[in-house]
MARPA-591956 format. One record per atom (N, C-alpha, C, O): residue in three letters; residue number from 1; atom name; x, y, z; chain. Coordinates in steps of 0.02 Angstrom, whole numbers, plus 50000, padded with zeros to 5 digits. Each point is the difference from the previous one (the first is absolute). Layout:
residu;num;atome;px;py;pz;chaine
ala;NUM;CA;X;Y;Z;A
...
***
This chain:
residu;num;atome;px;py;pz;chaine
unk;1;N;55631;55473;53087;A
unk;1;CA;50025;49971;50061;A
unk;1;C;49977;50040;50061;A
unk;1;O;49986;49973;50053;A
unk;2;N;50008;50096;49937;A
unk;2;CA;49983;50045;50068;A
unk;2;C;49922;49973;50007;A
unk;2;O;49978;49957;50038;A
unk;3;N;49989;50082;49913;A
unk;3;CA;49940;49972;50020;A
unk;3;C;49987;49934;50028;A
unk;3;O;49961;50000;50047;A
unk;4;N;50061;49950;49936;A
unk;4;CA;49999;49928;50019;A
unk;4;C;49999;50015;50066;A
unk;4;O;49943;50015;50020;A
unk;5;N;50105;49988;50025;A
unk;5;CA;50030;50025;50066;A
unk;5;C;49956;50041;50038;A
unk;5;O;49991;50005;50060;A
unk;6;N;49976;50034;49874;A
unk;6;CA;49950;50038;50071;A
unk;6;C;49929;49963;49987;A
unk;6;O;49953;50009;50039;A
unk;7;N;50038;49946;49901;A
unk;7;CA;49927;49953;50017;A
unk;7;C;50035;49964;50040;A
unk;7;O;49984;50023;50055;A
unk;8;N;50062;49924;49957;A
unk;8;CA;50019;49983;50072;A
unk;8;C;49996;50027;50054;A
unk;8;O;49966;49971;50043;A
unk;9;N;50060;50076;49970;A
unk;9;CA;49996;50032;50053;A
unk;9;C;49941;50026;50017;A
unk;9;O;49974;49984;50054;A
unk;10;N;50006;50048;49915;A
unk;10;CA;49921;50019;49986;A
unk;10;C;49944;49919;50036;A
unk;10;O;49969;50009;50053;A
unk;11;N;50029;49955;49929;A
unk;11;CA;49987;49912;49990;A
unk;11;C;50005;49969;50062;A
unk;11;O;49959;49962;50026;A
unk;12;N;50115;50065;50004;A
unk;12;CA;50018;49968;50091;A
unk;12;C;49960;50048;50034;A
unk;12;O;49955;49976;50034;A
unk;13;N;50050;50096;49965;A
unk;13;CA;49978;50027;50072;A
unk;13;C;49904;49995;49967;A
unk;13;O;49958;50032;50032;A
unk;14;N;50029;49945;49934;A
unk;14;CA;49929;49983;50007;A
unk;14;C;49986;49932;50035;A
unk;14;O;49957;49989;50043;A
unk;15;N;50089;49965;49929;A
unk;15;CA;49984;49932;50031;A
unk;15;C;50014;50008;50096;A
unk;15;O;49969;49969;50044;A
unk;16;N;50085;50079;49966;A
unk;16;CA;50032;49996;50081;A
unk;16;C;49926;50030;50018;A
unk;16;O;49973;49965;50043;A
unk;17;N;49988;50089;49935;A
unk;17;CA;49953;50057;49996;A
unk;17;C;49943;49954;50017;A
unk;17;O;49968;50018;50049;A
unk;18;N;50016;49935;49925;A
unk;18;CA;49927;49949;49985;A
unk;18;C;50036;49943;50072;A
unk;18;O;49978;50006;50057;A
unk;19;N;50065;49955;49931;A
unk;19;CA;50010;49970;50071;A
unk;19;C;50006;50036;50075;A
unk;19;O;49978;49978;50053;A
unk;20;N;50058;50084;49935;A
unk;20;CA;49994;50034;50081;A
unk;20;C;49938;50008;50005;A
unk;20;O;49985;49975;50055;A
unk;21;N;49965;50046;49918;A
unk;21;CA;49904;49996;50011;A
unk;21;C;49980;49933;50006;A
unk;21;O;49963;49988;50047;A
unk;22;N;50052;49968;49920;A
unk;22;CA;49972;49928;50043;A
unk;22;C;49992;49990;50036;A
unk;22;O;49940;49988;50009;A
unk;23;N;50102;50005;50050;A
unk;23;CA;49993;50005;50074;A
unk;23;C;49961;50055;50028;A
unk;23;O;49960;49987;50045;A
unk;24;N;50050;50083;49930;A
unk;24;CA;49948;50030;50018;A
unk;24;C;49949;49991;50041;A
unk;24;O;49996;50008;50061;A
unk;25;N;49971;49976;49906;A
unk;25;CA;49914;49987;50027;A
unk;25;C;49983;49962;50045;A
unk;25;O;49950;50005;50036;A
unk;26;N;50091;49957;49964;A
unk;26;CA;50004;49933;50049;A
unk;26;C;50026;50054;50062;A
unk;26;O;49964;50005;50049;A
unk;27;N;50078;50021;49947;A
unk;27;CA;50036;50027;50036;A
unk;27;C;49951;50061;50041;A
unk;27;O;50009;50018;50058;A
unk;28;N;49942;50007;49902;A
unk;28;CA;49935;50068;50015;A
unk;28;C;49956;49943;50039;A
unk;28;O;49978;50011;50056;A
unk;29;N;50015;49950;49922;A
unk;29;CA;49947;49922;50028;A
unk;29;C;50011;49983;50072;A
unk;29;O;49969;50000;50053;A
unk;30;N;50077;49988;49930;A
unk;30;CA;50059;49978;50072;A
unk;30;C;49984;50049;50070;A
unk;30;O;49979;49985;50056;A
unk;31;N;50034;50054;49925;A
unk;31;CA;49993;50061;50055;A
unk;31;C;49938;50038;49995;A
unk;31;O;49976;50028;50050;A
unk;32;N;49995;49974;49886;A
unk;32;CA;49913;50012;50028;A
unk;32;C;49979;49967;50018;A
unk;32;O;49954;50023;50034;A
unk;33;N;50050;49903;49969;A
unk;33;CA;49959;49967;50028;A
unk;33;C;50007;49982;50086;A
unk;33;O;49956;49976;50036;A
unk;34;N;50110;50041;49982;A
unk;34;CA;50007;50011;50073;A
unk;34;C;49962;50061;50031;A
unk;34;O;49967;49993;50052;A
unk;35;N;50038;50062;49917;A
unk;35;CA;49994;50064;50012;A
unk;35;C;49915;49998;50010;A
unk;35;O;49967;50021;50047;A
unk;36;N;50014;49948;49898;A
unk;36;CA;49915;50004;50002;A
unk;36;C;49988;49957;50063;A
unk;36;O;49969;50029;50044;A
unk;37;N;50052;49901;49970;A
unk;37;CA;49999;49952;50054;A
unk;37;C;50004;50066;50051;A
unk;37;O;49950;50033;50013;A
unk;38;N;50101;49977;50008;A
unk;38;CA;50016;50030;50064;A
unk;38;C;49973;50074;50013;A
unk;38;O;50010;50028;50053;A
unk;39;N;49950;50007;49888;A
unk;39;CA;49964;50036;50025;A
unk;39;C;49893;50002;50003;A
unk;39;O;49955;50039;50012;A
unk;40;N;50058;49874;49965;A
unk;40;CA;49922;49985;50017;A
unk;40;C;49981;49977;50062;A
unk;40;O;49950;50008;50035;A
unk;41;N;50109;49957;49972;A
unk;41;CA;49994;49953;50062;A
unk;41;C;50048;50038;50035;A
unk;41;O;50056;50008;49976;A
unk;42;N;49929;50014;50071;A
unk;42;CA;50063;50051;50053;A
unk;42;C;50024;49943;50040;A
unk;42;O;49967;49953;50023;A
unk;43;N;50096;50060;49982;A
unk;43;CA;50029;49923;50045;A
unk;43;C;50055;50076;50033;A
unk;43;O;50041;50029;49964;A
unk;44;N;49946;49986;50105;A
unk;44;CA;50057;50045;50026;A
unk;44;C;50061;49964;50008;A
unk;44;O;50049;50031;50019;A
unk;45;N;49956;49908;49969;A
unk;45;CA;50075;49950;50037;A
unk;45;C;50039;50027;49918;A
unk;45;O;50059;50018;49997;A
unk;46;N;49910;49982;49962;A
unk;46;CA;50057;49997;49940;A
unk;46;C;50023;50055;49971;A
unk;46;O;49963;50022;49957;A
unk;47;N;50094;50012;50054;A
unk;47;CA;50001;50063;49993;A
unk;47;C;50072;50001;49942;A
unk;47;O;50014;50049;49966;A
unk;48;N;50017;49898;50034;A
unk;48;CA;50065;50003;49940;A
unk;48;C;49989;49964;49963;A
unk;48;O;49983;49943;50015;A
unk;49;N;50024;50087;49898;A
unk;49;CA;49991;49974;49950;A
unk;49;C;50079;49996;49954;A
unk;49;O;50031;50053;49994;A
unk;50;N;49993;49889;49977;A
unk;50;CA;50054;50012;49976;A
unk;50;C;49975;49971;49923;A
unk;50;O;49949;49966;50002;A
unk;51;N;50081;50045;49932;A
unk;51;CA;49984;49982;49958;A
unk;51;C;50061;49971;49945;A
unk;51;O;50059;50004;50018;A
unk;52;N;49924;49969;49915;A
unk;52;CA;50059;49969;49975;A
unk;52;C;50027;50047;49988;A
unk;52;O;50039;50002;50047;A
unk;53;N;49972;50048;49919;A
unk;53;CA;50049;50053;49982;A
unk;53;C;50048;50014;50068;A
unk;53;O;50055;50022;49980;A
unk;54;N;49943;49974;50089;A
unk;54;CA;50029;50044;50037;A
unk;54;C;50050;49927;50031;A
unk;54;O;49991;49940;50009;A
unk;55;N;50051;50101;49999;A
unk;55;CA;50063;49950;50011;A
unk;55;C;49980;49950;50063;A
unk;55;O;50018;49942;49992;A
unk;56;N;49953;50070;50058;A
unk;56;CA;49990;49981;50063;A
unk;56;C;49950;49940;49983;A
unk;56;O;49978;49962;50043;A
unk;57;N;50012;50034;49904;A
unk;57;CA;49963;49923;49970;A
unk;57;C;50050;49971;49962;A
unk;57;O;50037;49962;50032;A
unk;58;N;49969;50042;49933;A
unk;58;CA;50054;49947;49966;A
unk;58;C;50064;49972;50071;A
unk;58;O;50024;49945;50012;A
unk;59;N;49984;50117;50016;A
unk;59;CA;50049;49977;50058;A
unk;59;C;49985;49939;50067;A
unk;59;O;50041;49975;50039;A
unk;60;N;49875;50013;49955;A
unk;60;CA;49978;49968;50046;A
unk;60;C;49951;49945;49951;A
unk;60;O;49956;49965;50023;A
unk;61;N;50060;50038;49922;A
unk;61;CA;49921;49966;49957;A
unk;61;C;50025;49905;50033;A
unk;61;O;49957;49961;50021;A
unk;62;N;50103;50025;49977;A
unk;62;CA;50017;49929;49992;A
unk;62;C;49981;49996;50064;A
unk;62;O;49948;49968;50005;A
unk;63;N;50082;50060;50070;A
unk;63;CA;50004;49980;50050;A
unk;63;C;49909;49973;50028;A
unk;63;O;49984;49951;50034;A
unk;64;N;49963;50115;49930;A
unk;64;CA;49930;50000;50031;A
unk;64;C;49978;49922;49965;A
unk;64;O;49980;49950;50029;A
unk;65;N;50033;50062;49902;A
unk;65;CA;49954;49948;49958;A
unk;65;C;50032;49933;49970;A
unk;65;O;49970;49961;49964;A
unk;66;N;50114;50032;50065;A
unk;66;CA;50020;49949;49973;A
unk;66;C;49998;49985;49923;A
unk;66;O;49989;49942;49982;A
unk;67;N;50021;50100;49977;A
unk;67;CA;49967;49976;49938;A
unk;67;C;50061;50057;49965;A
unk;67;O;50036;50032;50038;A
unk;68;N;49969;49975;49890;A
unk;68;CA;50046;50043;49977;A
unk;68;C;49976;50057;49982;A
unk;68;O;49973;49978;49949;A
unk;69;N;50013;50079;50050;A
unk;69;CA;49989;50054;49972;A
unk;69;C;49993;50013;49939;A
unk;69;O;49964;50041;49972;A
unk;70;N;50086;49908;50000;A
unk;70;CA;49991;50005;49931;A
unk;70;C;49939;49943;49949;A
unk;70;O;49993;49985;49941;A
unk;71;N;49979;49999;50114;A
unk;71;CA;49945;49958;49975;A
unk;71;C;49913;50053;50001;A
unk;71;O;49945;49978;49985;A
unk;72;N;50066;50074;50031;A
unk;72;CA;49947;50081;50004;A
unk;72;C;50037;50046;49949;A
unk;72;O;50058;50000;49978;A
unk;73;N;49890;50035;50012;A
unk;73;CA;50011;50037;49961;A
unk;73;C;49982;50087;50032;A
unk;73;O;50019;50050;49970;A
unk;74;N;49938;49953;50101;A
unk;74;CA;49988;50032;50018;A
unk;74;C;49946;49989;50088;A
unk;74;O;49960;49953;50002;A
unk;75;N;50045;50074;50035;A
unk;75;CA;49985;49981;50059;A
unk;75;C;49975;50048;50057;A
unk;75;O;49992;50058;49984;A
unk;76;N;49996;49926;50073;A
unk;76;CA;49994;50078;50052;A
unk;76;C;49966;49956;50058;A
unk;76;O;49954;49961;49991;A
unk;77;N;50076;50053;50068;A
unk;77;CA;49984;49974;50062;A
unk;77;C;49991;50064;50052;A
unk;77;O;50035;50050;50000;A
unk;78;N;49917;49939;50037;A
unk;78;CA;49961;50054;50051;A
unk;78;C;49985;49958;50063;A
unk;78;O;49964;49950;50000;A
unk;79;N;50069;50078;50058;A
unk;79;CA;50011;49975;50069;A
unk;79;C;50013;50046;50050;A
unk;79;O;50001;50058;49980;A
unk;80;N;50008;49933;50077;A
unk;80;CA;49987;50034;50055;A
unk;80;C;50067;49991;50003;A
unk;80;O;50027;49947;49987;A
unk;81;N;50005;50110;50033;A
unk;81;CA;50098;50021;49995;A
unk;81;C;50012;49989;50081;A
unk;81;O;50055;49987;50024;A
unk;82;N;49879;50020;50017;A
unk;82;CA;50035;49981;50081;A
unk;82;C;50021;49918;49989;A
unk;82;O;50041;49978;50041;A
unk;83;N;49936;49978;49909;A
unk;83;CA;50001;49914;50018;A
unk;83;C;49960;49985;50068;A
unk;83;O;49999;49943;50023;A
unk;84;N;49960;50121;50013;A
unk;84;CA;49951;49956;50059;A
unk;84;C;49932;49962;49957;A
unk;84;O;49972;49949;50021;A
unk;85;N;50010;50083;49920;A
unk;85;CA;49954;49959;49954;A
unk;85;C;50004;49954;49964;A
unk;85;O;50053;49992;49970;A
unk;86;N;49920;49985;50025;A
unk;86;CA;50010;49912;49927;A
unk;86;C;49982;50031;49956;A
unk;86;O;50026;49979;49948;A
unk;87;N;49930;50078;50041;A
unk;87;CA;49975;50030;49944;A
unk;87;C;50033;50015;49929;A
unk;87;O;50041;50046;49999;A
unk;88;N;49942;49917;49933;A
unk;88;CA;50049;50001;49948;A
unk;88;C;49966;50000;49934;A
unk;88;O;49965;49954;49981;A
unk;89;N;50045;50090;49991;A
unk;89;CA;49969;49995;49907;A
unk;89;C;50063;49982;49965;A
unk;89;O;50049;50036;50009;A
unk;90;N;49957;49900;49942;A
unk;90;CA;50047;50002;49972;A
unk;90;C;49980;49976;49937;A
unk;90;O;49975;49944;50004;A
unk;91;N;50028;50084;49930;A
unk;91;CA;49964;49985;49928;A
unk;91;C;50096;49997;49969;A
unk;91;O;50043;50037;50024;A
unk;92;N;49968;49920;49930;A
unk;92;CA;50041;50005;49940;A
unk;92;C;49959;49977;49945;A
unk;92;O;49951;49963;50004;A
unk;93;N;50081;50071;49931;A
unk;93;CA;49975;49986;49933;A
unk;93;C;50058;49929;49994;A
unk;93;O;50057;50010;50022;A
unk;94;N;49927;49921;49948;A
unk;94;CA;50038;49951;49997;A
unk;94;C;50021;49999;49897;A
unk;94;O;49967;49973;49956;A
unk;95;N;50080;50055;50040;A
unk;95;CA;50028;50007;49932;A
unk;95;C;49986;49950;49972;A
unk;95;O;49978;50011;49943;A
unk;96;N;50025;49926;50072;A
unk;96;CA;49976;49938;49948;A
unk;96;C;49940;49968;50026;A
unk;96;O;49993;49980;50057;A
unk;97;N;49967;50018;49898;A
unk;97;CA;49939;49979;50036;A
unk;97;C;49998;49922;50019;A
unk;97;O;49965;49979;50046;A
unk;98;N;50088;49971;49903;A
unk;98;CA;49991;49948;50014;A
unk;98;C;50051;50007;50114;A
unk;98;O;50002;49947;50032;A
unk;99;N;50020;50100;49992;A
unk;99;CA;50033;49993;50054;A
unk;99;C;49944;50007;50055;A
unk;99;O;50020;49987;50057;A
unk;100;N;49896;50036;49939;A
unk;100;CA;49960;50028;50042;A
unk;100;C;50013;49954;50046;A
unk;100;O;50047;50009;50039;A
unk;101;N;49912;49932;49964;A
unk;101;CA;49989;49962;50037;A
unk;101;C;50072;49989;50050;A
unk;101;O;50000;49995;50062;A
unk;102;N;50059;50001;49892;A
unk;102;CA;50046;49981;50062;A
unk;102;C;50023;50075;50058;A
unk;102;O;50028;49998;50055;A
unk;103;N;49948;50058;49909;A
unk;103;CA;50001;50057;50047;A
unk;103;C;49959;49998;50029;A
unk;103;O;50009;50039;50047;A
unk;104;N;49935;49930;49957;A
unk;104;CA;49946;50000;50027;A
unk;104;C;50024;49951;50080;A
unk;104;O;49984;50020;50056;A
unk;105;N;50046;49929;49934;A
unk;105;CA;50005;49951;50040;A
unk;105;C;50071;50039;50037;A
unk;105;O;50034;49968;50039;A
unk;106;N;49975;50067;49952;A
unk;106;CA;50075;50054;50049;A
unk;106;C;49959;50044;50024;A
unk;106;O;50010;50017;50059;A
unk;107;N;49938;50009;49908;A
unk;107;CA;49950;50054;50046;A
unk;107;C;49980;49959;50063;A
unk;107;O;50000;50017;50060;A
unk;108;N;49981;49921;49908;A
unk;108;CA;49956;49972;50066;A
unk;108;C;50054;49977;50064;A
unk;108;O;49983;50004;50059;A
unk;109;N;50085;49972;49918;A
unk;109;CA;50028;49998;50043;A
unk;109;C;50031;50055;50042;A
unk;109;O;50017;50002;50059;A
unk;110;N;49987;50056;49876;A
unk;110;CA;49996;50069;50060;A
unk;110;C;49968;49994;50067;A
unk;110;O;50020;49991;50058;A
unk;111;N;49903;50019;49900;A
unk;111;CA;49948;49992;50075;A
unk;111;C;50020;49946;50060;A
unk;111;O;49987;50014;50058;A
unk;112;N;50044;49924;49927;A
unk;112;CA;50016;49970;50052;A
unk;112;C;50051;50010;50049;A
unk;112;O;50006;49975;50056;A
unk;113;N;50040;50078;49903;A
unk;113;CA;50059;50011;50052;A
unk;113;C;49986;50044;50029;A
unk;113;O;50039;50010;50046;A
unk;114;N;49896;50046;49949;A
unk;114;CA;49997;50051;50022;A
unk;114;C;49953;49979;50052;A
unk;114;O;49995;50040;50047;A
unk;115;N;49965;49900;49955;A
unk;115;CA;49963;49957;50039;A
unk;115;C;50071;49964;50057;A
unk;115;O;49988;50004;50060;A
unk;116;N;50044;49981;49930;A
unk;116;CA;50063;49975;50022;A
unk;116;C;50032;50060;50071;A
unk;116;O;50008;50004;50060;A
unk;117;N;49998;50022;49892;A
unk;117;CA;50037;50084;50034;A
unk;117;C;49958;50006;50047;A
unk;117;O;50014;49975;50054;A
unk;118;N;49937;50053;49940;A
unk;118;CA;49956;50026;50045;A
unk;118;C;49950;49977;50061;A
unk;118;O;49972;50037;50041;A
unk;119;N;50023;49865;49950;A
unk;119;CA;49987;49996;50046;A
unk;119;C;50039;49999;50070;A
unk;119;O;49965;49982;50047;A
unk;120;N;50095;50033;49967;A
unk;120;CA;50047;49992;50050;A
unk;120;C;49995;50080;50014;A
unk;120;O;50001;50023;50057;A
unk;121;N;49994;50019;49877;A
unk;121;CA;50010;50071;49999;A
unk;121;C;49938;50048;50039;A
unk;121;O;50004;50033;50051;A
unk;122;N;49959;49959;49918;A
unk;122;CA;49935;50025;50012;A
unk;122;C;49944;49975;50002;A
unk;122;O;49953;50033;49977;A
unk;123;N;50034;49895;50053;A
unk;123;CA;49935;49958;49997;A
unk;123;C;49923;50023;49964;A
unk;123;O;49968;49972;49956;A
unk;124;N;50015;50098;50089;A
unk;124;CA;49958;50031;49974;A
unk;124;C;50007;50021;49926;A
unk;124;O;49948;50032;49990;A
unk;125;N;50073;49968;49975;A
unk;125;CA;50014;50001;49934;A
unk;125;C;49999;49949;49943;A
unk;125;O;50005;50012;49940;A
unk;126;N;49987;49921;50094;A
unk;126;CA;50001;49939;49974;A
unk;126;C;49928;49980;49963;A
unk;126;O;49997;49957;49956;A
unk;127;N;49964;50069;50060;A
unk;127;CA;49906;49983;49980;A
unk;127;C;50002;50040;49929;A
unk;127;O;49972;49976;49951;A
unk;128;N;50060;50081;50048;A
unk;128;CA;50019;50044;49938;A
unk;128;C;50017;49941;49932;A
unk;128;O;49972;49971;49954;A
unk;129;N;50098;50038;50079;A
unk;129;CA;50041;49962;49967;A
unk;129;C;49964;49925;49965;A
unk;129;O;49999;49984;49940;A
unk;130;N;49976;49981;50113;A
unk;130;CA;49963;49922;49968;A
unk;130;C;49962;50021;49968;A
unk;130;O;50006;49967;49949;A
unk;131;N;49926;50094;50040;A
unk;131;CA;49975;50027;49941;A
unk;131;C;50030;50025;49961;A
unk;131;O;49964;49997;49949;A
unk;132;N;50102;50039;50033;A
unk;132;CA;50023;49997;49961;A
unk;132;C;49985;49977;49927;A
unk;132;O;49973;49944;49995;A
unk;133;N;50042;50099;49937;A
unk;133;CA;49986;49966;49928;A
unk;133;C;50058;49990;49988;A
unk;133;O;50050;50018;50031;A
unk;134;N;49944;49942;49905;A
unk;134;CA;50027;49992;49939;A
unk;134;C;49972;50001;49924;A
unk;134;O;49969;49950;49982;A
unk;135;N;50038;50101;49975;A
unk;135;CA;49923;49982;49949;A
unk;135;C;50056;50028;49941;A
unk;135;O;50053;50032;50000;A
unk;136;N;49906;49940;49953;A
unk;136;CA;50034;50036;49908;A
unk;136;C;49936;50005;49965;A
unk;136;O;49949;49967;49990;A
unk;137;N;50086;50115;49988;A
unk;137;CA;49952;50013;49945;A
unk;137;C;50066;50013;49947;A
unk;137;O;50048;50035;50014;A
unk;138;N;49945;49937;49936;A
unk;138;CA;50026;49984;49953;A
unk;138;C;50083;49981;50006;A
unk;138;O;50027;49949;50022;A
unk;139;N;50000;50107;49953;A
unk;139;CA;50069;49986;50028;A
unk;139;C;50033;50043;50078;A
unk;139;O;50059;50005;50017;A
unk;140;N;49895;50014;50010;A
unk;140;CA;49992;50047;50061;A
unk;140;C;49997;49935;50057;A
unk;140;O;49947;49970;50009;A
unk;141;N;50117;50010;50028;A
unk;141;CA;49993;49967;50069;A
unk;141;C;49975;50051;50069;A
unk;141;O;50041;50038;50025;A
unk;142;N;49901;49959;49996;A
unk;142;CA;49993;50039;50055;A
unk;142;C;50001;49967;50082;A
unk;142;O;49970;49952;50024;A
unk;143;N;50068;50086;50000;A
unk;143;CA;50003;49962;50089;A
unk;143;C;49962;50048;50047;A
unk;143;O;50032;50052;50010;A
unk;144;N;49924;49946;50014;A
unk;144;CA;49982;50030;50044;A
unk;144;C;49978;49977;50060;A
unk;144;O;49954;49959;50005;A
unk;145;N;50084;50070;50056;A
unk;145;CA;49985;49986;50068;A
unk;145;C;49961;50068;50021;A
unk;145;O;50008;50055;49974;A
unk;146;N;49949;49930;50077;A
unk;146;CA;49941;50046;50018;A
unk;146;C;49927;49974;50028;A
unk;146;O;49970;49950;49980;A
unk;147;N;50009;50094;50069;A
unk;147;CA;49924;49983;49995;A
unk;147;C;49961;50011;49971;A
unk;147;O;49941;49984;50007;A
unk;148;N;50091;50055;49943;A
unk;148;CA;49943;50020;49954;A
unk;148;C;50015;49966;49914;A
unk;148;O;49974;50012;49946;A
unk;149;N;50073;49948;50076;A
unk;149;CA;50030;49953;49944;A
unk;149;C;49964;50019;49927;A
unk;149;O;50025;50036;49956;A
unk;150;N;49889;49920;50040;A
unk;150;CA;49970;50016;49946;A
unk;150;C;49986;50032;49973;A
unk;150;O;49996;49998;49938;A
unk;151;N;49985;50062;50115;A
unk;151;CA;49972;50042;49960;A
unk;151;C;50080;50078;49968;A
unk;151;O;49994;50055;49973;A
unk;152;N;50053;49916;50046;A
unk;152;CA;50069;50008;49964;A
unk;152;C;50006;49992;49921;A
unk;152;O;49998;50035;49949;A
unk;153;N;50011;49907;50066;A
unk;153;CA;49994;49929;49946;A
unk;153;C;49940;50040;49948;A
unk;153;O;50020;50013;49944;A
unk;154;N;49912;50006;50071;A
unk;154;CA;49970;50017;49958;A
unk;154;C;50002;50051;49964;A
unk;154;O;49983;50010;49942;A
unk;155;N;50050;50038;50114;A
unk;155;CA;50021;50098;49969;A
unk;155;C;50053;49990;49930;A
unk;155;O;50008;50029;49946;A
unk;156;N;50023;49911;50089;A
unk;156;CA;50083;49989;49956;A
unk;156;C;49983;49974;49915;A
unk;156;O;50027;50018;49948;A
unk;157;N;49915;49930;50064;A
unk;157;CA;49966;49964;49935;A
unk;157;C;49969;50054;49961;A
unk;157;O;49989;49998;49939;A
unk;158;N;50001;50042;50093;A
unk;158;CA;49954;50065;49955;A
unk;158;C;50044;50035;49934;A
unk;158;O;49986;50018;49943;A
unk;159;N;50087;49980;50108;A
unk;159;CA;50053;50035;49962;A
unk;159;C;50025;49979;49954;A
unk;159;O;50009;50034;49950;A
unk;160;N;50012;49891;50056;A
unk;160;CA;50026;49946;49986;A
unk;160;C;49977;49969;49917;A
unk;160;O;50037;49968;49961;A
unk;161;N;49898;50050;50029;A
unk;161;CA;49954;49965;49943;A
unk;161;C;50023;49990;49939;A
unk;161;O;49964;49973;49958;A
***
């Protein structure tokens, strides 16, 4: 009987052991691939990065993206903390792959409210914004506002593969 109890026990903290690393990587992905973005392409407007682990995302994830939090599995948004910029990196990993596409279509309406916002806000900021992306590489939704949009988008795909 003891032994039993400790191949159980033994049995759970491997299985908890093998799922807390799942996310992992996604999670190293996530934030290298901002990190590489934002130090190929220097964008001075974007200077705060928040990521899924830190409370200040989950606390704001519904209000930015309309969508549930619990539909990611991992995430990280990078923006300019004055709000005088439109400037925005925002990647989540989408936990079910059959959900991409409809995260995809909340990214894009991101970009429109932030198109919304800003033309009353900051006009000059609006040409940004209408270039603006929306792109997926695999289960990775990426939003990026910027003038240097693509070549973002391309630092991020490097990581992303």
């Amino acid at each position: 009987m003891k032994k039993r109890a400790i191949v159980f026990t033994l049995t759970a903290v491997l299985l908890l052991a093998l799922t807390a690393c799942g996310n992992q990587n996604d999670s190293v992905k996530c934030v290298k691939a901002v990190e590489t973005a934002l130090e190929k392409v220097k964008s001075a407007d974007i200077d705060t990065t928040v990521n899924y682990d830190e409370d200040a995302y989950g606390e704001n994830f519904e209000r930015l993206y309309n969508f549930s939090k619990e539909q990611v599995d991992d995430g990280v948004i990078a923006y300019a903390s004055s709000g005088g910029s439109a400037d925005e990196i925002s990647v989540v990993h989408v936990a079910d792959s059959s959900d991409v596409n409809g995260i995809k279509k909340y990214m894009e309406a991101r970009l429109e409210k932030r198109l919304q916002d800003f033309q009353n806000y900051k006009p000059e900021e609006v040409s940004k914004i209408e270039n603006g992306k929306v792109v997926v590489q695999q289960q990775y939704v990426i939003l990026v506002i910027s003038n240097k949009a693509d070549d973002i988008i391309n630092a991020m795909r490097e990581v992303l593969r």
